[in-house]
ROFIVEX-822613 format. One record per atom (N, C-alpha, C, O): x, y, z; residue in three letters. Coordinates in pm, whole numbers, padded with zeros to 5 digits, always signed. Each point is the difference from the previous one (the first is absolute). Example, Ala and Ser with C-alpha at 12.3 -4.5 7.8 and 13.67 -1.06 7.14 Angstrom:
+01319-00569+00780ALA;-00089+00119+00000ALA;+00090+00120+00000ALA;+00104-00002+00066ALA;-00139+00107-00138SER;+00082+00119+00006SER;-00077+00109+00073SER;+00051+00111+00017SER;
! end
This chain:
+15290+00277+04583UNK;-00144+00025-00011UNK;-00071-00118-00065UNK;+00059-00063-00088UNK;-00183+00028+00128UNK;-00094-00113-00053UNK;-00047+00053-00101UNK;-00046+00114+00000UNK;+00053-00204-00120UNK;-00032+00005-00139UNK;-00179-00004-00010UNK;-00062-00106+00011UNK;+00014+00204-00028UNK;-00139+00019-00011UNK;-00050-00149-00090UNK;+00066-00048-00092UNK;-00172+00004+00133UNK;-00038-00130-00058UNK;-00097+00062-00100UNK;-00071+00091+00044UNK;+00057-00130-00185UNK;-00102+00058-00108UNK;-00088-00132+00088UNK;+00044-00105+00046UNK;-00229+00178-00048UNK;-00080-00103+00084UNK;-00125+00021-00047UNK;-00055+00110-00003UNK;+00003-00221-00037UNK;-00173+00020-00027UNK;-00117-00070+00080UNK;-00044-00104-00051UNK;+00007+00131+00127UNK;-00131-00094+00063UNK;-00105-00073-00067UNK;-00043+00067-00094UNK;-00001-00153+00103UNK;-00094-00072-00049UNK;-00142-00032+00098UNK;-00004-00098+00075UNK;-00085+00173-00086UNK;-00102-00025+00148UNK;-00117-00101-00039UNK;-00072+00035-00093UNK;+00051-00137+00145UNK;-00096-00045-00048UNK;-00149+00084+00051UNK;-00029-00048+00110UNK;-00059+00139-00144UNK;-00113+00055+00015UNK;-00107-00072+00076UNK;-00050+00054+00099UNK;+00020-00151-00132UNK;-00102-00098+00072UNK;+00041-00063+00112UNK;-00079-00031+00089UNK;+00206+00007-00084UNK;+00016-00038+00142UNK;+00034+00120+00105UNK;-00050+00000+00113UNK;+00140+00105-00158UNK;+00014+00103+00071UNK;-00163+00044+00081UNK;-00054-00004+00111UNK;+00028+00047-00253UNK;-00186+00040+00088UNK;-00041-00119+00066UNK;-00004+00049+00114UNK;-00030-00174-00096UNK;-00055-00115+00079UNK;+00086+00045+00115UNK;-00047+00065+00093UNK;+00166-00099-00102UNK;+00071-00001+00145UNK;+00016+00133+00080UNK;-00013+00011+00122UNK;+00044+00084-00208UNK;-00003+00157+00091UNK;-00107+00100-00003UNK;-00020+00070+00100UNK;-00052-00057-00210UNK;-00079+00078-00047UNK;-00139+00035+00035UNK;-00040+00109+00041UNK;-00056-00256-00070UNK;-00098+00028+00022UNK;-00078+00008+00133UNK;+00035-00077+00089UNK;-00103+00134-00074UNK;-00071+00061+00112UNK;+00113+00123+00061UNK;-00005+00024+00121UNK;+00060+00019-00170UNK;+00112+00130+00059UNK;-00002+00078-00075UNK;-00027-00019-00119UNK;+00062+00162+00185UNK;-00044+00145-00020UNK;+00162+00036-00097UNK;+00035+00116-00024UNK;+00045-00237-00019UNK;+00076+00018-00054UNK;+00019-00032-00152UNK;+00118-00023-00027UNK;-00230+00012-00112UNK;+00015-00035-00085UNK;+00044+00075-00096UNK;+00028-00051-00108UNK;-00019+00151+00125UNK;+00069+00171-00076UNK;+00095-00008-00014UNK;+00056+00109-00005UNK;+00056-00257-00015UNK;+00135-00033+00044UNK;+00109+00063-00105UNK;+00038-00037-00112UNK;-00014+00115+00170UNK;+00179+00040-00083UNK;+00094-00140-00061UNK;+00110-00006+00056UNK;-00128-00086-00140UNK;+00062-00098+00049UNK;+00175+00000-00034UNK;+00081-00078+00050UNK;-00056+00178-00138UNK;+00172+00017-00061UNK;+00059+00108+00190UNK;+00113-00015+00046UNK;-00199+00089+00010UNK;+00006+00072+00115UNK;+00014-00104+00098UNK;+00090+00016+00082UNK;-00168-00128-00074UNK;+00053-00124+00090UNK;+00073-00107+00017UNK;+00023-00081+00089UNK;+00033+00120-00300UNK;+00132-00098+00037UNK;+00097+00033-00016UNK;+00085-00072-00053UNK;-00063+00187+00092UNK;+00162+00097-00014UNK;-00032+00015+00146UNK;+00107+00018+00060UNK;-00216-00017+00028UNK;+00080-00039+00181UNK;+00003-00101+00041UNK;+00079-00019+00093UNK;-00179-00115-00150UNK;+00045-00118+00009UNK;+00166-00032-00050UNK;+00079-00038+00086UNK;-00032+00055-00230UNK;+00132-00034+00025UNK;+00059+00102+00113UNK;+00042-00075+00089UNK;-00016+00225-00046UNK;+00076+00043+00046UNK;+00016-00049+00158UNK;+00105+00026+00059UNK;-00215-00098+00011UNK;-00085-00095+00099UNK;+00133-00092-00037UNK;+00120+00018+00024UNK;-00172-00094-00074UNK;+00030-00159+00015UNK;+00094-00060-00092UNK;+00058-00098+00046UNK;-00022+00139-00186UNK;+00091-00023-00055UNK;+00127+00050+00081UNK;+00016+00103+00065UNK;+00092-00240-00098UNK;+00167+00008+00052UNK;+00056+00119-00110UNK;+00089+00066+00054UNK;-00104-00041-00132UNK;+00069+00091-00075UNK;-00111+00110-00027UNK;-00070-00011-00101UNK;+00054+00108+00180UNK;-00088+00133-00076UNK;+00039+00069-00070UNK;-00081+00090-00020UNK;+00178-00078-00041UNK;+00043+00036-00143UNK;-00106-00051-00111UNK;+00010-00121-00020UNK;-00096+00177-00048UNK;-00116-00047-00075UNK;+00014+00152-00095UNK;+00028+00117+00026UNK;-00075-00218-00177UNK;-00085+00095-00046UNK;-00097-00087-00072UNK;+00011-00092-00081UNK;-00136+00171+00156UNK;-00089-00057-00077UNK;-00055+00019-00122UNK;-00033+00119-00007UNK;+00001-00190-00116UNK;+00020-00002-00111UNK;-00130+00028-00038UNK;-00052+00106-00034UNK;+00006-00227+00047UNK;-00171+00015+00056UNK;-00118-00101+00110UNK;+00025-00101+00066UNK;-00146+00171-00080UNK;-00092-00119+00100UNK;-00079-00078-00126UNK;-00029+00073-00095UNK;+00002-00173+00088UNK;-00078-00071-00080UNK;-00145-00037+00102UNK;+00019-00015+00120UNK;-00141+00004-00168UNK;-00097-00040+00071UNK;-00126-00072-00058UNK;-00102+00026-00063UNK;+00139-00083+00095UNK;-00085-00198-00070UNK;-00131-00011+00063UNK;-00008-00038+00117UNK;-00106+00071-00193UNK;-00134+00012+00053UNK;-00126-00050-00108UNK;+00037-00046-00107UNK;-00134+00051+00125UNK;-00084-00020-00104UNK;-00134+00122+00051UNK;-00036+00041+00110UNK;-00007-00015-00247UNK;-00134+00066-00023UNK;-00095-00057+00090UNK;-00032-00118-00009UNK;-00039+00231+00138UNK;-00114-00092+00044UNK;-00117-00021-00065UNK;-00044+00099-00058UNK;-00035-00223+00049UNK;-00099+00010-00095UNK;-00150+00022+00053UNK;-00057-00074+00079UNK;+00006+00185-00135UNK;-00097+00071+00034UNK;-00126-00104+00095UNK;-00045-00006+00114UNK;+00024-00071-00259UNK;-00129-00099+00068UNK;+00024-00115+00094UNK;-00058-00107+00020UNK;+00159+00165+00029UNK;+00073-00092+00131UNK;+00033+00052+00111UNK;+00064-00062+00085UNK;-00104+00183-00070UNK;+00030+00092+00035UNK;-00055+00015+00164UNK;-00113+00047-00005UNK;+00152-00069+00137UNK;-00118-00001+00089UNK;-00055+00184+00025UNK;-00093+00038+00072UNK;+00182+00045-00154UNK;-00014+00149+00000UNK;+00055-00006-00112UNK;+00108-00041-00042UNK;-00249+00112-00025UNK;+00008+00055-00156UNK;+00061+00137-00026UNK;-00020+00064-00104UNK;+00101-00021+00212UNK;+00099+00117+00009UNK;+00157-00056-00049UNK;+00084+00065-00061UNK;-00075-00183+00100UNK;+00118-00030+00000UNK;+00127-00006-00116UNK;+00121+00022-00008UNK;-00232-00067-00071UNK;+00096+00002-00173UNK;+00049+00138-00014UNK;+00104+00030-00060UNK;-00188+00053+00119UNK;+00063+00178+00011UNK;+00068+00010+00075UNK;+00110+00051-00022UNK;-00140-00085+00119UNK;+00162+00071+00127UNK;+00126-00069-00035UNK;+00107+00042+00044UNK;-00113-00168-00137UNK;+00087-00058+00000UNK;+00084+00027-00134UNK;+00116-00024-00033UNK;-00247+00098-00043UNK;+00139+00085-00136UNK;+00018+00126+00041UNK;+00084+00062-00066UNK;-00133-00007+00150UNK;+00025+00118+00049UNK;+00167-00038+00091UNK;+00104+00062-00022UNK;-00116-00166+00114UNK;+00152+00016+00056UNK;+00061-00093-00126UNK;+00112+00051+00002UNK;-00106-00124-00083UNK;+00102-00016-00102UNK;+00074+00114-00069UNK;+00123+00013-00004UNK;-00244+00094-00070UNK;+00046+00130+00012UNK;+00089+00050+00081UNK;+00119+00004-00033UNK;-00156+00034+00135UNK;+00088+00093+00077UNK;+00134-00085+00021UNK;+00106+00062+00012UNK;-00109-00178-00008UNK;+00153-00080-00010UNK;+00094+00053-00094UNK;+00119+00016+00028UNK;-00181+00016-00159UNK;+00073+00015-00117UNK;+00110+00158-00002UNK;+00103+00048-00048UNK;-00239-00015+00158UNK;+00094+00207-00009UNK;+00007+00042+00162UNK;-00011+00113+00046UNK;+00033-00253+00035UNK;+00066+00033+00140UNK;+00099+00070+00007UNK;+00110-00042-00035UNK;-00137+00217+00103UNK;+00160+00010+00020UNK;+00089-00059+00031UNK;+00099+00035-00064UNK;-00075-00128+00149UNK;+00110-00072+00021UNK;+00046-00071-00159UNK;+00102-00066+00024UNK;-00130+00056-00143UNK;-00004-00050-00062UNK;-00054-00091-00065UNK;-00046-00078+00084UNK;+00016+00026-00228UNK;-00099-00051-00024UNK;-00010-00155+00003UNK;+00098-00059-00046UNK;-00198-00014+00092UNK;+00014-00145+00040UNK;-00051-00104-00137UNK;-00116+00019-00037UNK;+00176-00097-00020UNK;-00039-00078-00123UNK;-00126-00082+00027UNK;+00020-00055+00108UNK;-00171+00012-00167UNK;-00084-00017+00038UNK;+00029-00099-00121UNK;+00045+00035-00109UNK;-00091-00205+00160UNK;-00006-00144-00109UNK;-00069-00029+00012UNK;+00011-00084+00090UNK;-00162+00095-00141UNK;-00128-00069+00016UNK;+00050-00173-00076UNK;+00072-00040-00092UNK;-00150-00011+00185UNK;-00053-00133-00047UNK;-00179+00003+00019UNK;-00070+00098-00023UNK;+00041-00180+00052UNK;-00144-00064-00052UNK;-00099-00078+00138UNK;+00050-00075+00085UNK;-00174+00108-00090UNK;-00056-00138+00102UNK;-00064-00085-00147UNK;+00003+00008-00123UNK;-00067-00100+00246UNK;-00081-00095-00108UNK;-00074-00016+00086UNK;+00011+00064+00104UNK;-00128-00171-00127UNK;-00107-00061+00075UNK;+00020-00126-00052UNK;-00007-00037-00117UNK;+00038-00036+00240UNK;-00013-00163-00059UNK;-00091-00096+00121UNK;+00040+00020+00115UNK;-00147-00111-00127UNK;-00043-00086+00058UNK;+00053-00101+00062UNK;+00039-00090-00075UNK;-00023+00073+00197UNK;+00074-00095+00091UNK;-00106-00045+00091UNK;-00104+00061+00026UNK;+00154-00211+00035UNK;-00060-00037+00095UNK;+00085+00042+00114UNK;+00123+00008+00008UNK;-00270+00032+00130UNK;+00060+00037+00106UNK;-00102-00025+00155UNK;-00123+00006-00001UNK;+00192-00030+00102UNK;-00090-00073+00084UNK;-00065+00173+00081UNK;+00067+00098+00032UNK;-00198-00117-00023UNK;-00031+00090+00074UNK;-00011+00045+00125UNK;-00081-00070+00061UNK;+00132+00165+00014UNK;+00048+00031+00112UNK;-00122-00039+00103UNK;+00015-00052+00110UNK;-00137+00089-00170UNK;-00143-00019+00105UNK;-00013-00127+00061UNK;+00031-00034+00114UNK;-00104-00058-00250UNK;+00028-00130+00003UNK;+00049-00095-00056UNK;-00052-00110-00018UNK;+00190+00159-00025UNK;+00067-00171-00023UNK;-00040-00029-00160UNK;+00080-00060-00071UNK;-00188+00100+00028UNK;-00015-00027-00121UNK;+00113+00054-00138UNK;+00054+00107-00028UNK;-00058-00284-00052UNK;+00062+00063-00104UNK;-00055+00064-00115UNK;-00098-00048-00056UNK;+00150+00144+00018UNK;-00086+00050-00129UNK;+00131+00069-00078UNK;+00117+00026+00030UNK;-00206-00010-00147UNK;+00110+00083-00125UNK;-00035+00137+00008UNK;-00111+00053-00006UNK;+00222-00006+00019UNK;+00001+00207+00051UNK;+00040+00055-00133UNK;+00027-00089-00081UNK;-00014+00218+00034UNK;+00037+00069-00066UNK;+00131+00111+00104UNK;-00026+00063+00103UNK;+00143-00070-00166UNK;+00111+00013+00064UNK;+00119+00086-00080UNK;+00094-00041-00068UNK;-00136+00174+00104UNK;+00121+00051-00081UNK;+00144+00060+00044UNK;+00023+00067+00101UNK;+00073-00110-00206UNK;+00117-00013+00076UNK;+00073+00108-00118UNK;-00045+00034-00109UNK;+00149-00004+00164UNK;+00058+00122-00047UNK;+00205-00068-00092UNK;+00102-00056+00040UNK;-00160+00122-00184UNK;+00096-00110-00047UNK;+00133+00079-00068UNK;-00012+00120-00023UNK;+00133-00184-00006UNK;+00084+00057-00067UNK;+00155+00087+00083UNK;+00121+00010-00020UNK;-00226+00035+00117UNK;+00107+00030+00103UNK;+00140-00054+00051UNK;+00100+00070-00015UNK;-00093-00182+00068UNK;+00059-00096+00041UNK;+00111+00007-00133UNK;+00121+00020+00013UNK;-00187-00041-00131UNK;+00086-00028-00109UNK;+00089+00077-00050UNK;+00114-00040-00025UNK;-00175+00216-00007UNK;+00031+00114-00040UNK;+00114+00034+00159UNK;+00096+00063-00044UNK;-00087-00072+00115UNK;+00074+00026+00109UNK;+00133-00088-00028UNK;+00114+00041+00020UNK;-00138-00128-00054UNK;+00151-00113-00017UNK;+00032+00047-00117UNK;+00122+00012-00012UNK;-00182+00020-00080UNK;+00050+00040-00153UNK;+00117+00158-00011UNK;+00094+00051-00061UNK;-00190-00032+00175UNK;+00064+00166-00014UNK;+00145-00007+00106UNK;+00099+00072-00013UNK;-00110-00139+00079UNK;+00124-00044+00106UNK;+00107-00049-00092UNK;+00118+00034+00013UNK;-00166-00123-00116UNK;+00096-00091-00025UNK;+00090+00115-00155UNK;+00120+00003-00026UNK;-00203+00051-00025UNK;+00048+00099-00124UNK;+00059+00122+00042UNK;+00090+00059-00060UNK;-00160-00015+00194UNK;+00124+00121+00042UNK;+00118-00052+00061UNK;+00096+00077+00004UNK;-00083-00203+00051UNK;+00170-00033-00015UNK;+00025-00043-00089UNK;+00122-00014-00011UNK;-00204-00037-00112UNK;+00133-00052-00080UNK;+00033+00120-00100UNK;+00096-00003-00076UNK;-00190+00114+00086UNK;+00058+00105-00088UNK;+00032+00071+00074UNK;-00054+00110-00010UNK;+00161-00126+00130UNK;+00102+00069+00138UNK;-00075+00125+00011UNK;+00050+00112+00011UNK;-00214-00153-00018UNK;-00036+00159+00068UNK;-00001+00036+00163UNK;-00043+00103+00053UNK;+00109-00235+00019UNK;-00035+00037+00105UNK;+00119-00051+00115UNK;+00056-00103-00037UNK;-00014+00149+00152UNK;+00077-00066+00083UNK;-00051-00055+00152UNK;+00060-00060+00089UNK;-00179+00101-00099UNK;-00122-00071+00115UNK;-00130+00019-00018UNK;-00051+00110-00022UNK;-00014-00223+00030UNK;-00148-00062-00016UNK;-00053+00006+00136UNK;+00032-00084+00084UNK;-00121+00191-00057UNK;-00130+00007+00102UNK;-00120-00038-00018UNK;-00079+00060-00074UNK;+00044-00187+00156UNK;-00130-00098-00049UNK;-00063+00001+00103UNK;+00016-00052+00110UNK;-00113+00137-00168UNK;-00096+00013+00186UNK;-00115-00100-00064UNK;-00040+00005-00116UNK;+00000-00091+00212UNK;-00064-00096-00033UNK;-00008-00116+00118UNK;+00111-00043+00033UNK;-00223-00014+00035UNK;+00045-00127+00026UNK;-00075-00100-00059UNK;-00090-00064+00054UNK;+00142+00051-00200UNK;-00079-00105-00044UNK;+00071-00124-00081UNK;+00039-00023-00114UNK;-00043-00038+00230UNK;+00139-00131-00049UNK;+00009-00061-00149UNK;+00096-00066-00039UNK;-00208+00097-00038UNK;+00023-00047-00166UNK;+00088+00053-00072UNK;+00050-00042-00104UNK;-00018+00205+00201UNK;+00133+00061-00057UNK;+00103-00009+00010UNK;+00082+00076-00052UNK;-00036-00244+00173UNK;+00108-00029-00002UNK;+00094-00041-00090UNK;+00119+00032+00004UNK;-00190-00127-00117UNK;+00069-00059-00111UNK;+00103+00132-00068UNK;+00123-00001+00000UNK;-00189+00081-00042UNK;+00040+00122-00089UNK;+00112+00070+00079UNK;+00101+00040-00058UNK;-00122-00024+00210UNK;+00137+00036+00071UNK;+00091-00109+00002UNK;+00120+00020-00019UNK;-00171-00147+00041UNK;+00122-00061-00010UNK;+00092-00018-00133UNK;+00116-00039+00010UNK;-00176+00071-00138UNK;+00057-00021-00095UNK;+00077+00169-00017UNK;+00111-00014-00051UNK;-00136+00132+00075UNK;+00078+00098+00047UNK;+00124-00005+00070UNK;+00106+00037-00052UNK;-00117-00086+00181UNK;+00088-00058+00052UNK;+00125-00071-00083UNK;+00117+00036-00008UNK;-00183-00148-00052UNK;+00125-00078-00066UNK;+00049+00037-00121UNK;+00118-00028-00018UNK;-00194+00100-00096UNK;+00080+00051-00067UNK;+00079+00108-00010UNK;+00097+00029-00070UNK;-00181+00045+00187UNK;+00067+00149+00011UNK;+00033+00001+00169UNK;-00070+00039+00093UNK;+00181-00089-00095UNK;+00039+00002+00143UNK;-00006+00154+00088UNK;-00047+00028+00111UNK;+00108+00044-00200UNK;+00055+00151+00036UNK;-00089+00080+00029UNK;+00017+00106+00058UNK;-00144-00160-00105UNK;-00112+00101+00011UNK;-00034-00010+00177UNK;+00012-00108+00057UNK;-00055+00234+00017UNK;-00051-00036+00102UNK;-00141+00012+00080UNK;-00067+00102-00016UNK;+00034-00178+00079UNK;-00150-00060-00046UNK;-00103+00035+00141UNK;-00046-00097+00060UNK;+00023+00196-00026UNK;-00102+00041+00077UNK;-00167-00047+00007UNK;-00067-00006-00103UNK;+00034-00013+00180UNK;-00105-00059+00057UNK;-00102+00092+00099UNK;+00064+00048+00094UNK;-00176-00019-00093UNK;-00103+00025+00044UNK;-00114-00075+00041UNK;-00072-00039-00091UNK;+00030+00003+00239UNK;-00108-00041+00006UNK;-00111+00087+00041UNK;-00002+00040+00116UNK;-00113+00002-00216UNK;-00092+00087+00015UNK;-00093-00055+00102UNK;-00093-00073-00033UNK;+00125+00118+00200UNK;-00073-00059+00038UNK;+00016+00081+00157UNK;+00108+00010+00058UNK;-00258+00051+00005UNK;+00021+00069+00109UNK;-00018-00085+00121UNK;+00033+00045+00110UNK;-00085-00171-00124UNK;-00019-00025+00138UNK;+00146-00148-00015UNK;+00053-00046-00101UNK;-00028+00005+00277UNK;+00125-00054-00043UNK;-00022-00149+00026UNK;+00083-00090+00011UNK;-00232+00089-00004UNK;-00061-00173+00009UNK;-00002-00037-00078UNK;-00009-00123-00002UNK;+00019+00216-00165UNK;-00084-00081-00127UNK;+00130-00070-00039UNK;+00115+00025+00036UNK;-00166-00127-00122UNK;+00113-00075-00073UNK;+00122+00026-00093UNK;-00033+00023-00116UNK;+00128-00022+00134UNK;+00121+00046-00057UNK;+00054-00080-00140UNK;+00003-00121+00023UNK;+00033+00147-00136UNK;+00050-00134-00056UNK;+00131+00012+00016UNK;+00065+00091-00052UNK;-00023-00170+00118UNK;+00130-00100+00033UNK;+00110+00019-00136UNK;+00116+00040+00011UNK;-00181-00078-00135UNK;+00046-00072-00103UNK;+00092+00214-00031UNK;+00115+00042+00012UNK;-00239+00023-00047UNK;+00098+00140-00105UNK;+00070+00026+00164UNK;+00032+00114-00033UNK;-00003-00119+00115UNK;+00064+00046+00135UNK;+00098-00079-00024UNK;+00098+00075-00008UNK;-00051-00217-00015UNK;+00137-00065-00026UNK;+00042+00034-00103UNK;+00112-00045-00023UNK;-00173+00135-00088UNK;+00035-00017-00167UNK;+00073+00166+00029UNK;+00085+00033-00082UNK;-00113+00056+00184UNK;+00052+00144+00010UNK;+00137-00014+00091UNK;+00037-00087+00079UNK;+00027+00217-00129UNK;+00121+00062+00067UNK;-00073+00062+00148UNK;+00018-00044+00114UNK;-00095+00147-00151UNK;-00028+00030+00078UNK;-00201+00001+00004UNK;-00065-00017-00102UNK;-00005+00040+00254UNK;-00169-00017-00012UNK;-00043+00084+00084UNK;+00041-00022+00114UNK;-00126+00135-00126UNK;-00063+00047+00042UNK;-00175-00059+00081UNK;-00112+00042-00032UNK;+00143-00141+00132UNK;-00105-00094+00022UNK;-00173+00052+00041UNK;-00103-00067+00010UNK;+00135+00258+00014UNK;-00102+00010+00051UNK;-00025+00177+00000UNK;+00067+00088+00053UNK;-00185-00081-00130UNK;-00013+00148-00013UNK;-00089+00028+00126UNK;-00086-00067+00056UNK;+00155+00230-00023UNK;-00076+00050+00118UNK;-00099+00074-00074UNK;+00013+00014-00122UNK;-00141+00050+00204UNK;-00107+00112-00001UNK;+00111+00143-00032UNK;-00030+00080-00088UNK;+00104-00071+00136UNK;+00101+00163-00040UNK;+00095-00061-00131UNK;+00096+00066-00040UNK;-00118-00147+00001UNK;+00079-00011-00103UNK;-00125+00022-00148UNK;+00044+00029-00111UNK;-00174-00045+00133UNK;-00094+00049-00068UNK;-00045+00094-00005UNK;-00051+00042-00104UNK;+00054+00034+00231UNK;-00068+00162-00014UNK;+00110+00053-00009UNK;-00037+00101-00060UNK;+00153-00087+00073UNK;+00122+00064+00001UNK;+00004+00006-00209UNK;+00064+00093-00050UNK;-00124-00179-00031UNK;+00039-00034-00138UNK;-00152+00021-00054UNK;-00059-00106-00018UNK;-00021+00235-00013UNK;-00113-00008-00009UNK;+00071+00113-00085UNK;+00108+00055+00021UNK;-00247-00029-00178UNK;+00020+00056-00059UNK;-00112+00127+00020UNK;-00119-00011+00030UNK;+00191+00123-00055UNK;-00085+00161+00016UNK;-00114-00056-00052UNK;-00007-00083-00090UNK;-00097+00142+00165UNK;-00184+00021-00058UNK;-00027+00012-00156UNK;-00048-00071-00089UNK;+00097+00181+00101UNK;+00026+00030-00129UNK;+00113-00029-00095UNK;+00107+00056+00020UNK;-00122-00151-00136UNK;+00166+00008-00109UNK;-00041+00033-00158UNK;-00083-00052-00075UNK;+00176+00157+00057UNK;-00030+00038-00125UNK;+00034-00062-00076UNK;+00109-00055+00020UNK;-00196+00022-00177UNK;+00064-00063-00111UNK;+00096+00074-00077UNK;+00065+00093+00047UNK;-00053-00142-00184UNK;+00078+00048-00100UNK;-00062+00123-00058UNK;+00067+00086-00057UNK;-00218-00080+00075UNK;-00056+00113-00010UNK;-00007+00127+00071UNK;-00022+00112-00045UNK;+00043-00152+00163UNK;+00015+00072+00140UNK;-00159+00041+00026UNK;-00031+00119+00012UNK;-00076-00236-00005UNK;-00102-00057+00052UNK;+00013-00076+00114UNK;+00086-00088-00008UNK;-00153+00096+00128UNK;+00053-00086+00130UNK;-00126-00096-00043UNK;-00117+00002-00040UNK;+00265-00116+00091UNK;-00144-00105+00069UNK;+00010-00065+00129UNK;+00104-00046+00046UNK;-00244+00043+00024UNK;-00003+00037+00148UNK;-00006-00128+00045UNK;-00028-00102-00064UNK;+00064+00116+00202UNK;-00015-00100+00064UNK;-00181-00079+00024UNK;-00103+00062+00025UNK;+00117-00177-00041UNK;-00190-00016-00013UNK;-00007+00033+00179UNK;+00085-00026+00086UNK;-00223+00092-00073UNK;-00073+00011+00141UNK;+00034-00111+00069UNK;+00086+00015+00088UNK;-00128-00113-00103UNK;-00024-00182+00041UNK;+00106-00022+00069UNK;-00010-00049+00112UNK;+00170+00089-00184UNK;+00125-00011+00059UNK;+00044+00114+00092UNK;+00109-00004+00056UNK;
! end
């Protein structure tokens, strides 16, 4: 019999939603529900237990907001992550900022200085947490849904110190034109290169999820 792998996912949030999410009737996402059929899918060994989902996101910020609904729907599904039946998903805020950059403008060509906010900490808190659950043997495979090649360094240093660990890959991404990174696809055992539409509605969380109070909180209208 195959030795169940202890396994934690690591999702990067901002790219998942960019690449699968937005504009789809699928943001209600189960995400610990979509990666216990992603491994049973695509991982060589489905022997898993999953330990937990980690999910690397930041606070949206209100006055940035192009819908001043959003900072709500978006602690409303952090919530319901926490008391998904399927179990509860670990939520790591990081941070945006606003920083001033120069940038050429799409109309005409002109250069000017924009106000540009970029979403921070992520990237970092994702390698940190990779690198401390193997060295305190919490884990026997790393699921990195992500395609965002800055996270190669941190797998590759997984890789070499912790050979044994085995190193799953996700590219959050529905259509099969968009760009792939190359780099975490050579750094994995195994890659999941391409999420389908039934692999999102199939992993959607009930309308309703009760808290610790046994208060629901609902799915927003919008979604």
């Amino acid at each position: 019999m195959l030795r169940p792998l202890r396994t934690i996912a690591y999702i990067d949030g901002y790219n998942l939603y960019y690449s699968a999410l937005t504009g789809s009737r699928f943001k209600w996402l189960d995400l610990r529900r979509l990666i216990e059929q992603i491994i049973m899918e695509s991982a060589p060994n489905p022997a898993f237990e999953l330990v937990t989902v980690k999910f690397f996101t930041a606070p949206v910020l209100g006055r940035y907001a192009s819908d001043p609904a959003s900072p709500d729907r978006q602690r409303r599904y952090h919530n319901a992550l926490k008391f998904a039946p399927s179990g509860p998903t670990e939520v790591i805020n990081g941070y945006h900022a606003s920083t001033i950059k120069k940038a050429r403008l799409l109309e005409t060509g002109e250069l000017k200085r924009v106000e540009v906010l970029e979403e921070k900490q992520t990237d970092v808190n994702i390698s940190l947490h990779m690198y401390r659950d193997a060295a305190y043997n919490r884990i026997n495979q790393i699921v990195l849904v992500s395609n965002d090649s800055d996270l190669a360094p941190a797998l590759d240093i997984v890789k070499h110190d912790f050979p044994d660990i085995v190193r799953g890959v996700v590219l959050p991404s529905l259509n099969r034109s968009s760009r792939r990174s190359g780099q975490l696809d050579a750094l994995a055992h195994w890659t999941r290169r391409q999420l389908k539409a039934d692999d999102l509605s199939q992993s959607q969380l009930p309308r309703a999820v009760l808290n610790r109070k046994g208060k629901p909180i609902l799915k927003p209208d919008a979604w």
